[in-house]
N, C-alpha and C positions, 0 to 999 in steps of 0.2 A: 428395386433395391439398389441397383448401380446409380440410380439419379439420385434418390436418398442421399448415399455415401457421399454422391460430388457435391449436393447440396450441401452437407454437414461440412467437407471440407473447404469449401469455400466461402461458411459462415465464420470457419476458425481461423483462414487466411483475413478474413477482413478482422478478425478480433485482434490476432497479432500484429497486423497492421495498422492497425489505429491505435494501438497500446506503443506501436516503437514509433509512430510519427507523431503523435500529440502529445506523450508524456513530456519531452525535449519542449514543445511549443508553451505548456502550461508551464512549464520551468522558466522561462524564459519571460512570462506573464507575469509570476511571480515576483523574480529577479528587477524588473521596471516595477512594479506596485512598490516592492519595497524603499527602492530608490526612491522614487519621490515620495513615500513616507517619512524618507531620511533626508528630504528636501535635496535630493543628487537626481542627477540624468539619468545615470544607468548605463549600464549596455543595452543592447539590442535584444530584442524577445528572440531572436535567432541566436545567439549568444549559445547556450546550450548543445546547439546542432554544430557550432565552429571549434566547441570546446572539444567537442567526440571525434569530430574528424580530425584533430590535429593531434588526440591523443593516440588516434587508432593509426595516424600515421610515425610515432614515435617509435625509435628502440623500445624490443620488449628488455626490460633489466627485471635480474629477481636474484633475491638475498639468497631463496634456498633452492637444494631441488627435491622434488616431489613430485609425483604422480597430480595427486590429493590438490598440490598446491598448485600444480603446472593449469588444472584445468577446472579448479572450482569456480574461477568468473564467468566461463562459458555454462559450466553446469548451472552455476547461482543466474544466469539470463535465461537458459531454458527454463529454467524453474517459473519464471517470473511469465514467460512466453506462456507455457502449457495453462497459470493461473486465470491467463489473460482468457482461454475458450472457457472455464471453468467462470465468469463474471457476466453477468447479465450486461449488454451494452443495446438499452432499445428494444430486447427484447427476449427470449429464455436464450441461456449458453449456447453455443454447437455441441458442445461437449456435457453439457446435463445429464442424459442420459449413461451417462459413463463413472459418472461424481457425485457424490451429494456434498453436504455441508461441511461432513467429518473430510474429505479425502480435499477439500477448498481449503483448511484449516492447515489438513498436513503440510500441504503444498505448497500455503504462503509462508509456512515456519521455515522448508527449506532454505530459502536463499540467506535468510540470517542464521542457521546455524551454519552454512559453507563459509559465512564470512567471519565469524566467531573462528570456526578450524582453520580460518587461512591467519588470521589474525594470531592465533597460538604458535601456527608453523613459521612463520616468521622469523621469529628469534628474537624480535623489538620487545624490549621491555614495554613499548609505550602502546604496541599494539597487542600485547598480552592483555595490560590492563582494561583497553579497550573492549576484548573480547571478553574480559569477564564484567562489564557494564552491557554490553550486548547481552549477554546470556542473561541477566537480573533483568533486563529491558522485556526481553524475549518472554522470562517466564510468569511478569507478571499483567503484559498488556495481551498475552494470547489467550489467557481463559477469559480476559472481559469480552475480547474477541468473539470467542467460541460461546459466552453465554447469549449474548445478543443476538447470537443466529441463531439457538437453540430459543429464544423466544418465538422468535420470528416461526422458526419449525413448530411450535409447540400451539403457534395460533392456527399454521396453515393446516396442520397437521401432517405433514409431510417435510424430511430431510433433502428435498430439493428446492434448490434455487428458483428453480424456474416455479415448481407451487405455490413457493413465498412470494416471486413476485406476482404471479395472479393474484392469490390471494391478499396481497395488500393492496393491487391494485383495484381489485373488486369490493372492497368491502370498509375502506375509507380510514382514517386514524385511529387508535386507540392508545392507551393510556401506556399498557404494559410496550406495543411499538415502538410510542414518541418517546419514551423512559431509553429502554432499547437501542434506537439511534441515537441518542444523545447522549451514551455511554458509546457507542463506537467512535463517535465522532470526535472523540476525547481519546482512543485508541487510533485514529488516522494521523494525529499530533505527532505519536510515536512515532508511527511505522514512517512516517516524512522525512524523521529526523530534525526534525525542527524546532526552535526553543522554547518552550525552556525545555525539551527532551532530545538533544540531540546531547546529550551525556556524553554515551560511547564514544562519540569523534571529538567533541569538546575541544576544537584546532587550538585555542589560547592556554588550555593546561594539557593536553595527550596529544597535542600536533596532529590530530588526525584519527587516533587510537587503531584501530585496526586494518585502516589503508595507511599507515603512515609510508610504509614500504612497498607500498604497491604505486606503479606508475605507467606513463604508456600504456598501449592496448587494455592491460587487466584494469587500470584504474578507470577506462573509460568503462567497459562494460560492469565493474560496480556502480557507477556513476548512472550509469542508465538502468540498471537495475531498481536503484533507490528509487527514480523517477516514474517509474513505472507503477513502482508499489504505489506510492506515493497517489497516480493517478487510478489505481484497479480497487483499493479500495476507499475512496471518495466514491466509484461508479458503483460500488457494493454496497455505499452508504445511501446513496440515491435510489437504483433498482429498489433494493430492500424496503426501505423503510420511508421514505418518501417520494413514491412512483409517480406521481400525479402532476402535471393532468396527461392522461392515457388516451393516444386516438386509437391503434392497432396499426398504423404503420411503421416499418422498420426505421424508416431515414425523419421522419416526423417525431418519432418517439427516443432515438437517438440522439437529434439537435435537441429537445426539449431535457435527457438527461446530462448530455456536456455543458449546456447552458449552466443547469445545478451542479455540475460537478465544480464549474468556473466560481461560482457562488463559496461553494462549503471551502475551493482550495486556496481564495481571496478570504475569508475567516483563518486560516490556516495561517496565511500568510501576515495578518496582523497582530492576531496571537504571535507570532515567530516578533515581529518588529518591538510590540510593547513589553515583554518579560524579561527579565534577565533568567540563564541556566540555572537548574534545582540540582543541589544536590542531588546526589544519587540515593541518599538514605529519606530527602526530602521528598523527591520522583517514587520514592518508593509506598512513601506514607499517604502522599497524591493518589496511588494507581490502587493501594487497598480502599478508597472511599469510593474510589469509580468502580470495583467493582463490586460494593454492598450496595450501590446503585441501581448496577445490572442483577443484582439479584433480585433486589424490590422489583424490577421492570419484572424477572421472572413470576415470582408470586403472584403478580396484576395477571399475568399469565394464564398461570394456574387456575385463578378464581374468575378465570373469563373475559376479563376488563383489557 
């Protein structure tokens, strides 16, 4: 049982450690694709990692005080850490066992509701408004979210991650899946914050919207927060629903899903380059057709397919 344990935790140390050292790197990947999309140099793929360090070595400054306020960037990065054992990376969670699909949902909703409430406590009008485009963000790309795993559950027959991903990776595409992933993948747009949905921070009309008044240390650990997501569920897009090709080794099956994570988060990133930002009433009208989407992926479900 004691080897167990250490095993477990030393599957969750490598989870959170590849989620805090690559999320920075694929930012950074990013960051240069879009440049030269934009016919510019760029900064440097380390660019990301020079950013944090120099934020985390700045004065903390804050408009208010709070408990709530003082410590929801550290809470909103735990969140995003704990998500990180809670995602298939290679191979079932560390943390499976402990989770299923509903408690991976709660989880990933934390960090943007603590940035909606820091965003309220503030006192900025401009990061009010933000948090209330967070919140509209929030509640209508988390049930496309939540349905796409519950197909996914509903083929494997089971509410874990880890069943899902056997089972998809045992038993090859299907209609109501590929439906399925291609409704999340249109839900990772969001959670990136990237355009045309990065509404909420919209820096040219809300400066920022719910960071506008956060700086130093807290704005780095929002900063690597988004980054994380950003990277945890593309690798939840990948496990899930497009696991293939599968050998059974950890570090084999690993490289083969970062490779596809690099893939779906260079789509991300050209969507972000060719769109201009959607309304929020327009983002809005976008995310109910993605999710009568995710329902038909459901029904294909239902009916077998």
């Amino acid at each position: 049982m004691t080897l167990r344990l250490l095993g477990v935790f030393a599957l969750c140390l490598l989870n959170v450690a590849l989620a805090l050292l690559l999320a920075p790197r694929y930012e950074g990947i990013l960051r240069k694709l879009k440049a030269a999309l934009h016919s510019r140099i760029g900064p440097p793929i380390t660019q990301p990692f020079l950013d944090t360090l120099k934020l985390l070595g700045k004065e903390d400054l804050r408009t208010v005080r709070g408990t709530l306020y003082a410590v929801a960037p550290a809470l909103s990065l735990a969140s995003v850490l704990l998500l990180a054992t809670l995602v298939p990376m290679g191979g079932a969670p560390p943390l499976a066992f402990a989770g299923d699909i509903v408690v991976l949902v709660y989880v990933a909703a934390v960090s943007a509701v603590l940035l909606i409430l820091t965003g309220y406590a503030s006192g900025s009008p401009y990061a009010s408004v933000g948090g209330s485009r967070e919140m509209m963000t929030l509640l209508t790309v988390e049930p496309v979210v939540a349905v796409a795993l519950v197909v996914g559950a509903m083929k494997a027959r089971t509410l874990s991650t880890a069943g899902i991903l056997a089972w998809s990776a045992g038993n090859g595409p299907t209609i109501s899946m590929l439906l399925a992933g291609a409704t999340l993948f249109l839900a990772v747009q969001a959670q990136a914050g990237k355009l045309p949905f990065d509404i909420p921070d919209a820096d040219q009309e809300i400066m920022g919207g719910p960071l506008i008044e956060q700086s130093g240390p807290r704005l780095a650990l929002f900063k690597l927060v988004l980054w994380i997501k950003q990277l945890l569920f593309a690798l939840l897009l990948v496990e899930l629903f497009f696991p293939w090709p599968r050998v059974g080794l950890l570090p084999v099956d690993l490289l083969f899903s970062l490779v596809k994570v690099l893939v779906v988060l260079v789509l991300v990133a050209v969507v972000d380059v060719v769109n201009p930002r959607l309304r929020i009433d327009q983002a809005m009208r976008y995310y109910v057709g993605v999710a009568f989407t995710s329902l038909a992926a459901l029904a294909f479900a239902v009916i077998g397919m």
